[in-house]
Backbone of each chain as ProteinMPNN parsed JSONL, in Angstrom:
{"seq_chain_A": "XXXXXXXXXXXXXXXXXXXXXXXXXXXXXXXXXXXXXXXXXXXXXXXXXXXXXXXXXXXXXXXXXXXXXXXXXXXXXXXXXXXXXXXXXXXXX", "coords_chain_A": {"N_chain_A": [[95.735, 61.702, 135.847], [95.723, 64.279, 134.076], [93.842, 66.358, 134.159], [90.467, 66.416, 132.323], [89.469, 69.617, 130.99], [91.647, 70.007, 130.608], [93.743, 69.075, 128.419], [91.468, 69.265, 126.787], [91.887, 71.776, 125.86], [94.506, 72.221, 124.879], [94.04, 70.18, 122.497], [91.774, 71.732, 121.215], [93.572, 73.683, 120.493], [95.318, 72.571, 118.989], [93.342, 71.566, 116.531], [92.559, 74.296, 115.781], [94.235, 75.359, 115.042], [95.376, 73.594, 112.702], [93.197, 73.768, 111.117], [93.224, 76.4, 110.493], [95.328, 76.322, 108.778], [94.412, 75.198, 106.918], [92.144, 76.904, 106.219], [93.623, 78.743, 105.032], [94.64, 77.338, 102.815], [92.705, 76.964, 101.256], [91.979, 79.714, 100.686], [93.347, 79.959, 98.786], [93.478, 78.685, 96.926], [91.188, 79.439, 95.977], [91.702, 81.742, 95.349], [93.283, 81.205, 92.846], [91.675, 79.502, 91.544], [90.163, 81.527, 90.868], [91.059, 82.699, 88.753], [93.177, 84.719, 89.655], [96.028, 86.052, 89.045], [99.394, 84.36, 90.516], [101.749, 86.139, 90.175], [100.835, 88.712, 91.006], [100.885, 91.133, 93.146], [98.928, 91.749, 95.608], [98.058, 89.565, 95.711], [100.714, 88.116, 96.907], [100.721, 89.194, 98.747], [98.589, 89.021, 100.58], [98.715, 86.154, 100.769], [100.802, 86.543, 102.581], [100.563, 87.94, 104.613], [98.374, 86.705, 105.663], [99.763, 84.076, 106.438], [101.424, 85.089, 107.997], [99.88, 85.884, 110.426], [99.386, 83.216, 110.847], [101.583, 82.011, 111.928], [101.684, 84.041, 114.289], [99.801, 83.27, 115.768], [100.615, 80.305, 116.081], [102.796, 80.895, 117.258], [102.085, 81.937, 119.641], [100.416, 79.866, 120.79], [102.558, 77.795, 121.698], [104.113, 79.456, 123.539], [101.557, 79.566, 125.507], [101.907, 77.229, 126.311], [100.177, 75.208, 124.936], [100.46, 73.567, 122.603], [103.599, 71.72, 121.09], [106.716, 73.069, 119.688], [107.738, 71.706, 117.784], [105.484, 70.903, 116.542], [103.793, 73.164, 115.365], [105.757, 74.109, 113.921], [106.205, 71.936, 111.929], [103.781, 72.061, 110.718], [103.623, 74.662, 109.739], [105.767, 74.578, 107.676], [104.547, 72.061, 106.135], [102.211, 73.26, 104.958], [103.643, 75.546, 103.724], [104.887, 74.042, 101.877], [102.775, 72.611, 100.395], [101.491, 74.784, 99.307], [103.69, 75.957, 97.535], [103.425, 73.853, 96.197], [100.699, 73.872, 94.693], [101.15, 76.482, 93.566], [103.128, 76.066, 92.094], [101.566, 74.104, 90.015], [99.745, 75.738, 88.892], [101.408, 77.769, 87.489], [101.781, 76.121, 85.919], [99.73, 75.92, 84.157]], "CA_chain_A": [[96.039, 62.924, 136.585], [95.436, 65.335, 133.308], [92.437, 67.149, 133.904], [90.009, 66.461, 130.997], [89.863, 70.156, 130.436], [93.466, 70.594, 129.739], [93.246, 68.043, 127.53], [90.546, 69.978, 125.577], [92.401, 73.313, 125.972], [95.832, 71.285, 124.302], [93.09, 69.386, 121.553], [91.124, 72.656, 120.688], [94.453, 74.438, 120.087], [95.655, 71.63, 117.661], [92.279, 71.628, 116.009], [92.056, 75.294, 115.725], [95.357, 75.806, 113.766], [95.226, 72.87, 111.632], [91.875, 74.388, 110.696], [93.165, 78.122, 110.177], [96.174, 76.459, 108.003], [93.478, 74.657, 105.894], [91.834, 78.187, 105.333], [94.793, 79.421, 104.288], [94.909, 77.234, 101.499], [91.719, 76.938, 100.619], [91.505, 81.121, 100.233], [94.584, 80.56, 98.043], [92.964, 77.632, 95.748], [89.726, 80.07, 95.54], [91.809, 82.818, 94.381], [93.987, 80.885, 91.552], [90.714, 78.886, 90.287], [89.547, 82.78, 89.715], [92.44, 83.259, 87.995], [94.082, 85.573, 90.054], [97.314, 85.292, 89.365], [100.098, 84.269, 91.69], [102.812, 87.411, 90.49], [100.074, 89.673, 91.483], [101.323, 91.887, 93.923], [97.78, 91.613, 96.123], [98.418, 87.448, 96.205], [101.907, 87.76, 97.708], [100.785, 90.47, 100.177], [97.656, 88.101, 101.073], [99.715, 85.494, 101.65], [102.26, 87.244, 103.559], [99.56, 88.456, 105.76], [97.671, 85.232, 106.3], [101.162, 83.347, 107.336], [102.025, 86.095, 109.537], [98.979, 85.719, 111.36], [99.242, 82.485, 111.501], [102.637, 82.016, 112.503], [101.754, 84.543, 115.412], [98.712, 82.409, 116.788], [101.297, 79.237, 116.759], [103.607, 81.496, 118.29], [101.456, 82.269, 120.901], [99.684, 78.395, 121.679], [103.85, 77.181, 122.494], [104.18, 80.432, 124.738], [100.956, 78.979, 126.515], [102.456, 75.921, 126.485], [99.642, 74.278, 124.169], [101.45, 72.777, 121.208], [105.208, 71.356, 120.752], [107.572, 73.887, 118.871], [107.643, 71.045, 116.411], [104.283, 70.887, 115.491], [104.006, 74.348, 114.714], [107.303, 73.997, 112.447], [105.924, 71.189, 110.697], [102.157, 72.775, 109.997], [103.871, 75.852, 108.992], [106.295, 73.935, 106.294], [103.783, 71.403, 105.577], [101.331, 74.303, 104.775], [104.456, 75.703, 102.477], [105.013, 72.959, 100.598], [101.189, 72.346, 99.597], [101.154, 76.138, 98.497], [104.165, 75.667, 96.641], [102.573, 72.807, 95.006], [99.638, 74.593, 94.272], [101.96, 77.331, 92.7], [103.693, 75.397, 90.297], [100.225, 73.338, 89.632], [98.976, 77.292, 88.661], [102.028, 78.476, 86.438], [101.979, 75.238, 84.738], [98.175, 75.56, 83.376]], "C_chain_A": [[95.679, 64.186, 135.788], [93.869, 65.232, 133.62], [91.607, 66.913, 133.101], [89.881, 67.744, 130.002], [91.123, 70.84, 130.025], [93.48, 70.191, 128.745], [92.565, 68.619, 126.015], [91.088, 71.176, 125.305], [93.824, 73.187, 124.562], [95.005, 70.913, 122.686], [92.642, 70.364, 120.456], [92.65, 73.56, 120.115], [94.701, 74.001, 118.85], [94.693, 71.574, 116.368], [92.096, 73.213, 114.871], [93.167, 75.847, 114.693], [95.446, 75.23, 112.936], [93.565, 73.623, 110.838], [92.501, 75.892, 109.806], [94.527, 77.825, 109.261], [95.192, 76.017, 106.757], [92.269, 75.775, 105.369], [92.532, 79.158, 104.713], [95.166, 79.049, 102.64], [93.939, 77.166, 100.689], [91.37, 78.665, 99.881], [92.673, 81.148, 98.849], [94.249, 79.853, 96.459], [91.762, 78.72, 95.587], [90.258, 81.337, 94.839], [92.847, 82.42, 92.908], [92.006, 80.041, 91.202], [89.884, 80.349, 89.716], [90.681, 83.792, 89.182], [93.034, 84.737, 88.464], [95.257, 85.329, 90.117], [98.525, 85.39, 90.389], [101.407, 85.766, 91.711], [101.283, 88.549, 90.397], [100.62, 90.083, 92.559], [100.29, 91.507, 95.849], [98.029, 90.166, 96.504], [99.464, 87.44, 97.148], [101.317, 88.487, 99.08], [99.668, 89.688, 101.261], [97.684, 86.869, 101.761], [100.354, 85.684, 102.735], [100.922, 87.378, 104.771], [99.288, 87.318, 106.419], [98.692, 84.319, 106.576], [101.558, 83.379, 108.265], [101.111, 85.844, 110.878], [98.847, 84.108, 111.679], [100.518, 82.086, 112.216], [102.53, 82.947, 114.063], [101.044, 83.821, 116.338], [99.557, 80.741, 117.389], [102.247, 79.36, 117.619], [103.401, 81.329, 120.176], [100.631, 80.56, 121.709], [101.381, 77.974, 122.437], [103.975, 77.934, 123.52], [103.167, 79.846, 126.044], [100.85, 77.757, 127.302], [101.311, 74.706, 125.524], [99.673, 73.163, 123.463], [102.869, 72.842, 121.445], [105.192, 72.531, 119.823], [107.442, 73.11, 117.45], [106.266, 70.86, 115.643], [104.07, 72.071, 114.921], [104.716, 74.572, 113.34], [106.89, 73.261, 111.465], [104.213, 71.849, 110.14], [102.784, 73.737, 109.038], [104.475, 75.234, 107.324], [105.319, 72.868, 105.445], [102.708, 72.051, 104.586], [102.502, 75.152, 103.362], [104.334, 75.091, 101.558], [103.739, 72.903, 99.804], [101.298, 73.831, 98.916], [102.002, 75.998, 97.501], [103.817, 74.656, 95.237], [101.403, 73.452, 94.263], [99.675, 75.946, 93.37], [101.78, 76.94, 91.594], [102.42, 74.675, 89.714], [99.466, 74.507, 88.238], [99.773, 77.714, 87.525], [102.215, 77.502, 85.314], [100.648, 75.099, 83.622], [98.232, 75.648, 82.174]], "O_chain_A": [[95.342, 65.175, 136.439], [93.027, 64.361, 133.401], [92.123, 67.73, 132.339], [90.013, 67.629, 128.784], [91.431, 71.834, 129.367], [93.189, 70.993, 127.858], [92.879, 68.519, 124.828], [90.63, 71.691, 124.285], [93.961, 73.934, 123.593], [95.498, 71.477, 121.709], [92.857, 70.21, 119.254], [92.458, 74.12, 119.035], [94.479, 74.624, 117.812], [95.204, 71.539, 115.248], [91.698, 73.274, 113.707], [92.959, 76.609, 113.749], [95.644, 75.901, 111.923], [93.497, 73.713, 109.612], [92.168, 76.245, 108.675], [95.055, 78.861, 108.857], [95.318, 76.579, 105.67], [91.596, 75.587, 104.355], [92.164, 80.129, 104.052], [95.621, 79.719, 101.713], [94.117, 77.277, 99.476], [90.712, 78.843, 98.856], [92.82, 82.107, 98.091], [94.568, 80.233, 95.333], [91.414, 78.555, 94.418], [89.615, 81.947, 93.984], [93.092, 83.273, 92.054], [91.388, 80.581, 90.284], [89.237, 80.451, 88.674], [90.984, 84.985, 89.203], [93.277, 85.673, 87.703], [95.745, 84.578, 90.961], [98.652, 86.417, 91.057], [101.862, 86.297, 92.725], [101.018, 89.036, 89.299], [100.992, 89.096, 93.193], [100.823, 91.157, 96.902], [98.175, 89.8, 97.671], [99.28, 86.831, 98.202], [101.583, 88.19, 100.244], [99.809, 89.716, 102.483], [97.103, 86.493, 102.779], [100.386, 84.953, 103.725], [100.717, 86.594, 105.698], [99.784, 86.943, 107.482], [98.154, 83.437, 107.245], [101.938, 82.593, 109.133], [101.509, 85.663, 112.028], [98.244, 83.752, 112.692], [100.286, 81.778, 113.385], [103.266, 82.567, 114.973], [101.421, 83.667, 117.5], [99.366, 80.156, 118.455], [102.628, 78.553, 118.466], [103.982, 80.956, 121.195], [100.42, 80.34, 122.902], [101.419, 77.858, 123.662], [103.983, 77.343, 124.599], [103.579, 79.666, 127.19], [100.217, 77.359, 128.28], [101.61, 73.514, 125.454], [99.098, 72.087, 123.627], [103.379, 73.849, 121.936], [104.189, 72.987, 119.273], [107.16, 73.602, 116.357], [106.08, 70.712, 114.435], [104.184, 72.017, 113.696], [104.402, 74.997, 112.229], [107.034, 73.596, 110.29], [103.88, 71.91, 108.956], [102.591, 73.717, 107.823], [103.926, 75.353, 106.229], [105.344, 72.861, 104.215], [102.369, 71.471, 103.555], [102.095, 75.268, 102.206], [103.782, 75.404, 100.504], [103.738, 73.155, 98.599], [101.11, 73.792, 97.7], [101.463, 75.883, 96.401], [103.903, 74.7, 94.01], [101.422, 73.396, 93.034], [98.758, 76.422, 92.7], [101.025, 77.097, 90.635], [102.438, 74.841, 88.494], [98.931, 74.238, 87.163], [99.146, 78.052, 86.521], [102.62, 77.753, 84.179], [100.587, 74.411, 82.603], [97.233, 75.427, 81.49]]}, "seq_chain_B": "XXXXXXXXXXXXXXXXXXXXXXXXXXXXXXXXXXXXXXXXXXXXXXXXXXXXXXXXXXXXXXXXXXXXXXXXXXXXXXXXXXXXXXXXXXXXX", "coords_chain_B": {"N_chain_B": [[86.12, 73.299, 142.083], [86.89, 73.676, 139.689], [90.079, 73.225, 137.86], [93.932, 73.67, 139.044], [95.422, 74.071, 137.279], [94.267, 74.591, 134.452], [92.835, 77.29, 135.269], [95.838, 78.55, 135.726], [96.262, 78.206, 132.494], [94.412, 80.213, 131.609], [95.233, 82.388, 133.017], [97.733, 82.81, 132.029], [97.162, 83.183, 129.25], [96.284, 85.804, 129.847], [98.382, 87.254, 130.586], [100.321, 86.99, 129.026], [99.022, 88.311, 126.542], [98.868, 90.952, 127.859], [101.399, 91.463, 127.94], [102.115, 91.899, 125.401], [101.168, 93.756, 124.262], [101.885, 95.757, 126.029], [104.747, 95.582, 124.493], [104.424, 96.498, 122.199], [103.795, 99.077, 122.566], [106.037, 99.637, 123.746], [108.18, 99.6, 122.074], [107.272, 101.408, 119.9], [107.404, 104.037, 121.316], [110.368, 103.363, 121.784], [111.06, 103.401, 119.052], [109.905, 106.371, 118.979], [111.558, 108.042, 120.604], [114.473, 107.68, 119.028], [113.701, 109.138, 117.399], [112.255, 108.566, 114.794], [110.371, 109.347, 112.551], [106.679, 109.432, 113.215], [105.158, 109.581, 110.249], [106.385, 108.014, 108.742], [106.544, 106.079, 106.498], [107.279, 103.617, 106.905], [107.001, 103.306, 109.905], [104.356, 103.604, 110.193], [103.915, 100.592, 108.781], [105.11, 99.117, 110.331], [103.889, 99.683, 113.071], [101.331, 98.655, 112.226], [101.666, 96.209, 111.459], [101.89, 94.998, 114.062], [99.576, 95.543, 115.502], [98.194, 93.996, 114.036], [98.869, 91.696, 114.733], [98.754, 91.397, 117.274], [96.244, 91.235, 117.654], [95.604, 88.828, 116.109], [95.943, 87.059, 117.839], [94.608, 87.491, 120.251], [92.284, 87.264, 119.0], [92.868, 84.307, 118.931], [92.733, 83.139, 121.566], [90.522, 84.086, 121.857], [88.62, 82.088, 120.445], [89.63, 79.951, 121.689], [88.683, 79.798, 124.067], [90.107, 81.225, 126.357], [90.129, 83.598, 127.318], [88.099, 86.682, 127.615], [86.082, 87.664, 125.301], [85.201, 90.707, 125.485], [87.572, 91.331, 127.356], [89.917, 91.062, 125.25], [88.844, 93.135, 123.49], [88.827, 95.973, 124.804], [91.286, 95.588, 125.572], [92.57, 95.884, 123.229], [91.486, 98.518, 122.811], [92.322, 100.065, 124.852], [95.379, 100.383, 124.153], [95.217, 101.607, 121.85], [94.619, 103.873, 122.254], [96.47, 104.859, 124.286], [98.464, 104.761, 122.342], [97.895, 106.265, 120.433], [98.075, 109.298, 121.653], [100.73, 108.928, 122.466], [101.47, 109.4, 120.124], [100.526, 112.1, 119.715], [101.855, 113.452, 121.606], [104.772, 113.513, 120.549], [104.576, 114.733, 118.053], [103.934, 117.259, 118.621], [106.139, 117.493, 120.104]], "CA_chain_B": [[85.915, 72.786, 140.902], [88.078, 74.216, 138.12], [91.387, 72.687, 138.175], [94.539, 74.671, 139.039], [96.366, 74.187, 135.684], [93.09, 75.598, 133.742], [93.257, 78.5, 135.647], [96.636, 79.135, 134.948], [96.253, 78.598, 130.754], [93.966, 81.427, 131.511], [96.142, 83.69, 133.677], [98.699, 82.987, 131.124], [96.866, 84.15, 128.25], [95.982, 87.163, 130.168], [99.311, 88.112, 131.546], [100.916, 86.963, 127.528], [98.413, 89.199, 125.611], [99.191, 92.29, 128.276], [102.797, 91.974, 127.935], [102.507, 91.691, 124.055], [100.183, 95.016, 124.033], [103.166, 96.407, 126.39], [105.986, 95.425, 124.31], [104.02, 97.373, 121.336], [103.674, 100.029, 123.051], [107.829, 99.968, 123.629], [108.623, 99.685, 120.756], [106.771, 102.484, 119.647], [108.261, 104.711, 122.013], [111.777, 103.473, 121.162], [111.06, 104.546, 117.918], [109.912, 107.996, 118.686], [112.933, 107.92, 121.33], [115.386, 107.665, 118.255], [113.243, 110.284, 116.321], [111.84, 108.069, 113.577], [108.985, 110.156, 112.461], [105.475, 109.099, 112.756], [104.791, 110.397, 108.925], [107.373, 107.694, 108.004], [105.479, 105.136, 106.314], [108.035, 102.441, 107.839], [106.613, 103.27, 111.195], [103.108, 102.98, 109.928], [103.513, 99.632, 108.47], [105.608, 98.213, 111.791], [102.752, 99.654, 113.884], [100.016, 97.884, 111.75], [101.941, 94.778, 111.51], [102.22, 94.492, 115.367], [98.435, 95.15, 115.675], [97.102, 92.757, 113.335], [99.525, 90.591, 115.292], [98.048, 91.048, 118.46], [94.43, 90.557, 117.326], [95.344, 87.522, 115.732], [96.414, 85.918, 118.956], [93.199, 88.428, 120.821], [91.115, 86.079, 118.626], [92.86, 82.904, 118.842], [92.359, 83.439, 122.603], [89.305, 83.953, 122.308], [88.224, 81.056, 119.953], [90.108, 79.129, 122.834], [87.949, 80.114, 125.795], [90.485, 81.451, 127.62], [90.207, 85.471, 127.681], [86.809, 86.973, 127.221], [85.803, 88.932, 123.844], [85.623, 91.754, 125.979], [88.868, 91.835, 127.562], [90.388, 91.528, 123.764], [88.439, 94.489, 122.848], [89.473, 96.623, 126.22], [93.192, 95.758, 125.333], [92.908, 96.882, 121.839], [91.092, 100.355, 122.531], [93.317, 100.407, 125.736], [96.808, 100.059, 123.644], [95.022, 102.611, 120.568], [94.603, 105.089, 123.091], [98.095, 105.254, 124.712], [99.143, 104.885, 121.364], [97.459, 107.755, 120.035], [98.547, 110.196, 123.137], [102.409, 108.899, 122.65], [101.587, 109.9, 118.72], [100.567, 113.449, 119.934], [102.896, 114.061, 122.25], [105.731, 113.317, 119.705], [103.766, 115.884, 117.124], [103.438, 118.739, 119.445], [107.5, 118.292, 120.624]], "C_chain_B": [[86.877, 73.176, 139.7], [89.242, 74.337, 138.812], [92.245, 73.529, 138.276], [95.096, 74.786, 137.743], [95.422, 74.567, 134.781], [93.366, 77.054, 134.044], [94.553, 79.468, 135.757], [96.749, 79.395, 133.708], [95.475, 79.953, 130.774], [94.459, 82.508, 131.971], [97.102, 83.734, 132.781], [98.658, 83.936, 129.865], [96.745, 85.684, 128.362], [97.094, 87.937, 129.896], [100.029, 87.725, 129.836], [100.44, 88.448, 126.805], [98.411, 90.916, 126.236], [100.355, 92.659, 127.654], [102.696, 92.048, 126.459], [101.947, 93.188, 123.567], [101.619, 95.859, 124.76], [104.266, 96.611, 125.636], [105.771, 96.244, 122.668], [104.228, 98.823, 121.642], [105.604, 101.192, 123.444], [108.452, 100.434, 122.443], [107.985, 100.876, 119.609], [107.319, 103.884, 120.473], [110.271, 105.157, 122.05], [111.901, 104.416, 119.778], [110.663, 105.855, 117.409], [110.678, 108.315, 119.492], [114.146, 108.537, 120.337], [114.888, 108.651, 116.809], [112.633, 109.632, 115.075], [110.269, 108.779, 113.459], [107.392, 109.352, 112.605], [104.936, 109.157, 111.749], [105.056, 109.377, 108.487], [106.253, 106.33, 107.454], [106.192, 102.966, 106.732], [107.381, 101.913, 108.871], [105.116, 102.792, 110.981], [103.064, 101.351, 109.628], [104.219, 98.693, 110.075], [104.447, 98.143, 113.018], [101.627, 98.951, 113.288], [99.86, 96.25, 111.66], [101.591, 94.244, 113.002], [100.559, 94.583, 115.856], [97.708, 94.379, 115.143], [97.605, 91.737, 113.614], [98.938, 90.114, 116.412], [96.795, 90.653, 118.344], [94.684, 89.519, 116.728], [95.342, 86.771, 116.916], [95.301, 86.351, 120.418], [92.624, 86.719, 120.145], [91.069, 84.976, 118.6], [92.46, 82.404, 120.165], [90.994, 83.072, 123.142], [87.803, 82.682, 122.221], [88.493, 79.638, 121.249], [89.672, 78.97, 123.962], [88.494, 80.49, 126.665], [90.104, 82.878, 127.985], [88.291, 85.476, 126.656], [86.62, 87.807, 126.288], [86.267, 90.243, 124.629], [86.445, 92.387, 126.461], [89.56, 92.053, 126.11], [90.612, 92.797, 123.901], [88.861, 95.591, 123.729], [90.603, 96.733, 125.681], [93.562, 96.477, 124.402], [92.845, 98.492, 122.077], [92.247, 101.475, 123.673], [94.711, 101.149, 124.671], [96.458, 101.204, 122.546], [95.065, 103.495, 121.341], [96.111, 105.658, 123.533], [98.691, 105.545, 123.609], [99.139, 106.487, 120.148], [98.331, 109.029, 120.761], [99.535, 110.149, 122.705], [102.303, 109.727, 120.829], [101.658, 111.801, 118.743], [101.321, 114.462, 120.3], [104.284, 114.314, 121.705], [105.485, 114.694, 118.676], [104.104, 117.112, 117.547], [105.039, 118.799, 119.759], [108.104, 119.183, 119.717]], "O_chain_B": [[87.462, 72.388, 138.957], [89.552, 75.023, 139.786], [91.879, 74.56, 137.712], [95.128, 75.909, 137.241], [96.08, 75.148, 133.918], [93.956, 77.846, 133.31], [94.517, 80.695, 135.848], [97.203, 80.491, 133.377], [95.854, 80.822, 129.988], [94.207, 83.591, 131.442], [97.495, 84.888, 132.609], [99.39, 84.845, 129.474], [96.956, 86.547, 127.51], [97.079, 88.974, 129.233], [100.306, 88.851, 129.423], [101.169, 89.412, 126.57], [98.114, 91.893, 125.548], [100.541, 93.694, 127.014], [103.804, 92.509, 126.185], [102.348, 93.67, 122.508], [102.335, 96.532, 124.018], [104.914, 97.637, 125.849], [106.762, 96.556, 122.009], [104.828, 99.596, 120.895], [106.049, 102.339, 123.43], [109.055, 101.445, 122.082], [108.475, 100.98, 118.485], [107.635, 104.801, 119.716], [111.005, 106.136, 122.183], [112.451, 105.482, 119.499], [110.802, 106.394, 116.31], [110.773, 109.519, 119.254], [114.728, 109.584, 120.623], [115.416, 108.819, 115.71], [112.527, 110.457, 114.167], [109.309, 108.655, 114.22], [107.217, 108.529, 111.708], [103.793, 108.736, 111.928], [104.245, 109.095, 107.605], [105.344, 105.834, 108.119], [105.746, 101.819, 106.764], [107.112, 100.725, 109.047], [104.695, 101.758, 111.5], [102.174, 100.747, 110.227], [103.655, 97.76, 110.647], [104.119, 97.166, 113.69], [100.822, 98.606, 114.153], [98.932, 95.443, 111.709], [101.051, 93.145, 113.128], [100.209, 93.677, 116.614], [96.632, 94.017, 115.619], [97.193, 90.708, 113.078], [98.634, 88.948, 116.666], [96.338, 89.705, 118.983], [93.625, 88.892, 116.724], [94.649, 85.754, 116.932], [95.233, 85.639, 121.42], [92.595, 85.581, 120.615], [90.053, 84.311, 118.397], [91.866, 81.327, 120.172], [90.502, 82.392, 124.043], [86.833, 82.395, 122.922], [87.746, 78.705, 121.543], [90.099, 78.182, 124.806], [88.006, 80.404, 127.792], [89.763, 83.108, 129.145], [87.693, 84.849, 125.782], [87.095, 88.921, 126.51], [87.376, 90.762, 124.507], [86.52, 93.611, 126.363], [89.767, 93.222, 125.784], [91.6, 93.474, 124.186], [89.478, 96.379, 123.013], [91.026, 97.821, 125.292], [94.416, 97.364, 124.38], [93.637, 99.381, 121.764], [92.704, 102.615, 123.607], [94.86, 102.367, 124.567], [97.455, 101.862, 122.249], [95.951, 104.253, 120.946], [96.678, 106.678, 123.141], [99.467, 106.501, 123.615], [99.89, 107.23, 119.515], [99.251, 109.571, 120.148], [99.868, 111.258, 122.287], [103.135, 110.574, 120.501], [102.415, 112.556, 118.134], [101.535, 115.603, 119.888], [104.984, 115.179, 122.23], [106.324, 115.595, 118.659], [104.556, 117.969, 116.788], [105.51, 119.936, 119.744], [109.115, 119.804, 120.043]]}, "name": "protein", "num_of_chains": 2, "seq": "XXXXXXXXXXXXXXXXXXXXXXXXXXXXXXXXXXXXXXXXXXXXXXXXXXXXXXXXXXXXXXXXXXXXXXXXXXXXXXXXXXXXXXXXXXXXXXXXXXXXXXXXXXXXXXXXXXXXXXXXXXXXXXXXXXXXXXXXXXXXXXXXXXXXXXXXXXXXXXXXXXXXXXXXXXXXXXXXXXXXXXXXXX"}
């Protein structure tokens, strides 16, 4: 009865944020391997930014009904945790 | 040919990304309502937050196929405009 493009509408959403959390960390691993460090003022604010924005785009796929609440929740924390890791990985060098 | 539940994810996005440009637009108003200066650099960063909010979810939109680049861009210059005007009109009371 699902449509095939709902389907893809639902798919591409999932796709599209797992993607934009995995540039999140990748901009974050490109700025500690050039030793920018993490109490830099500029890092937190970069962060903060790039969270925010993504937290608004997962906001906005549940509003359209795209994605579960829970997947969102878990990308977002899952996406924490790895940074955190990637922290302490950084202050321990 | 194009299913009804497609054509709603797209009326959705529409009628989401208006009301979210609207509810900027409130909230901007509230806060020259209650006198908070435009100068204040509070107000600046609340207004900058809430637009780099909406263009995130403009572009996730758009990555998504539902809303067309061009509407985005419309909404934005739309919402800078009013926004401007309500800035003036506040100035000049």
């Amino acid at each position: 009865m699902t449509p095939e493009i709902v389907v893809d509408h639902r798919e591409k959403a999932h796709a599209l944020l797992n993607a934009d959390a995995e540039k999140i960390l990748r901009l974050i691993r490109v700025q500690m391997d050039n030793l920018t460090m993490p109490q830099c003022p500029l890092y937190e604010e970069v962060l903060d930014t790039q969270m925010f924005g993504l937290s608004r785009e997962i906001d906005f796929a549940v509003r359209l009904g795209l994605i579960e609440e829970q997947f969102g929740k878990n990308l977002l924390n899952r996406l924490e945790k790895e940074l955190s890791a990637l922290h302490e990985a950084f202050t321990k060098k």
